[in-house]
Steps between C-alpha positions, in 0.01 A plus 500: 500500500299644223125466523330772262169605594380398112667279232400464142514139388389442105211637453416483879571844743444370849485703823547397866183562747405316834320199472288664798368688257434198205143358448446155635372377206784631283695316715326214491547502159882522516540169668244358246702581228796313622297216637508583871212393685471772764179660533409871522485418912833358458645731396312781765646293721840573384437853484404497860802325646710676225656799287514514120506625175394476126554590177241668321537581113416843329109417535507398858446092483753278694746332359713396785531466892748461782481485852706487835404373853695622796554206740743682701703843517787265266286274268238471283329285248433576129238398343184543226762636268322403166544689186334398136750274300595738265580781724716248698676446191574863450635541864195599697553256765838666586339877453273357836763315679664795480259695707460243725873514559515843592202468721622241720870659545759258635214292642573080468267385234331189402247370239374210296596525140277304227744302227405836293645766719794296669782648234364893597554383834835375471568793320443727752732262745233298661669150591240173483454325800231259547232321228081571619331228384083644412341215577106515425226297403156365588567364883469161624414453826753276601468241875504668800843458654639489841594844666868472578599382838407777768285711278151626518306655155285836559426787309609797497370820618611844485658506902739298310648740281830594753585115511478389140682830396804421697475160362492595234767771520753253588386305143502805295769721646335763513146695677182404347308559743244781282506285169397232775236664687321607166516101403384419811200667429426311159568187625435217619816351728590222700804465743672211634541537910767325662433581918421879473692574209434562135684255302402534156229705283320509231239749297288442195328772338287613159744527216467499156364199349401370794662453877899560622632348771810712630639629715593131597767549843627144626877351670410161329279320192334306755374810652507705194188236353280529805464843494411448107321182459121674621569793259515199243201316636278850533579572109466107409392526103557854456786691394771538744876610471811498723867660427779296653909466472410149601625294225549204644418321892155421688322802456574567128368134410180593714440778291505285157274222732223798526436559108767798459757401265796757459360772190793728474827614684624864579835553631554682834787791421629746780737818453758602717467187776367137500104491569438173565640292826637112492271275603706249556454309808099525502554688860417873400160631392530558092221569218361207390223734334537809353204809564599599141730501251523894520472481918717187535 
């Protein structure tokens, strides 16, 4: 697969270098520029739980990013791959996919592709799988609702980290369990306790505008909305957002009760085998929340 080091585009002559290396604030910038709301923590948190890259023109400014997250020795997430309109025009986006390609090997890949970058995608041989609905908003503190038969509400603390990843492994397919412990640390959580056992989970933490719940691990809606509703009613008035396949059911129609109308879609994409698992049946543990659209 061809992935040169440097590529002239018009007037533009980018290079490659590792995003390790890029100033926060120039990155901070990027996402700016394309009206993504991370902040300059945001996207140090990526860094941390990540490896990337960006492309710098003759004069050393960024003018494009991509990263990959290792979930396990075969898969990994994409994400943060931005590049200025133009320069997506001329085939920049490709130029980075490219080098994210040949990082990752034969590794299973998925991502969340914005309406704007769905035909690269496809391009490269990503097949579409599932819609995320970015639902956001100021929240509504909405009644408090029974706990579903059997269950008990607590928070989380970090002893719990072994028993939420393997939830959440079964969800996701694949090991979280550093991404996880990092989130842990930002976050508030809550789990849902059915005898001794970890049922369902839920984390909400600082992001851009305001506050993102996600990861959001639950078998049912019922369960799903009582490890979210006291994210809702601790960020009641302020800005709040939650990622979700739900399109339809219990725990979608919660969501649009607490003040967070859908805002915009992505499309989740893999390479090489499905990502996502059915969730038919309501009797397996799936993501009703994403952590992020680049971590899933």
């Amino acid at each position: 697969m061809e992935r040169a080091d440097s590529i002239k585009l018009d007037s533009f002559e980018l290079s490659i270098g590792d995003i390790a290396d890029a100033d926060l604030d120039a990155l901070h910038a990027l996402s700016m520029s394309v009206g993504w709301p991370h902040r300059a923590e945001d996207w140090q948190l990526a860094r941390e739980l990540g490896h990337g890259i960006v492309a710098r023109d003759a004069i050393g400014r960024v003018l494009g990013s991509a990263m990959w997250f290792d979930h396990a020795p075969d898969f990994t997430t994409f994400g943060l791959v931005i590049t200025l309109p133009r320069l997506q025009m001329l085939g920049a986006g490709t130029w980075l996919m490219n080098h994210l390609l040949a990082q990752t090997g034969s590794r299973a890949i998925g991502l969340n592709a914005t309406r704007s970058a769905r035909r690269l995608y496809k391009s490269l041989g990503f097949a579409p799988e599932r819609t995320v609905y970015q639902c956001q908003g100021d929240a509504i503190a909405t009644p408090q609702g029974t706990l579903p038969s059997g269950a008990a509400l607590r928070s989380l603390t970090r002893d719990d980290l072994d028993e939420i990843a393997a939830l959440d492994r079964a969800a996701y397919r694949a090991d979280r369990t550093s991404v996880l412990a990092r989130l842990v640390e930002l976050s508030k959580g809550m789990a849902l306790v059915r005898g001794d056992r970890i049922a369902a989970y839920s984390l909400c933490r600082r992001f851009g505008r305001g506050h993102l719940i996600g990861p959001v691990v639950a078998a049912s809606d019922d369960d799903a909305i009582a490890v979210t509703r006291p994210h809702v009613a601790d960020h009641a008035g302020a800005f709040l957002r939650i990622d979700t396949r739900q399109k339809s059911g219990s725990f979608a129609e919660f969501v649009a009760q607490c003040g967070l109308p859908v805002y915009d879609t992505v499309t989740s994409m893999s390479l090489r085998r499905p990502w996502l698992i059915d969730d038919a049946g309501g009797e397996k543990p799936i993501i009703y929340g994403l952590a992020s659209h680049a971590l899933g």
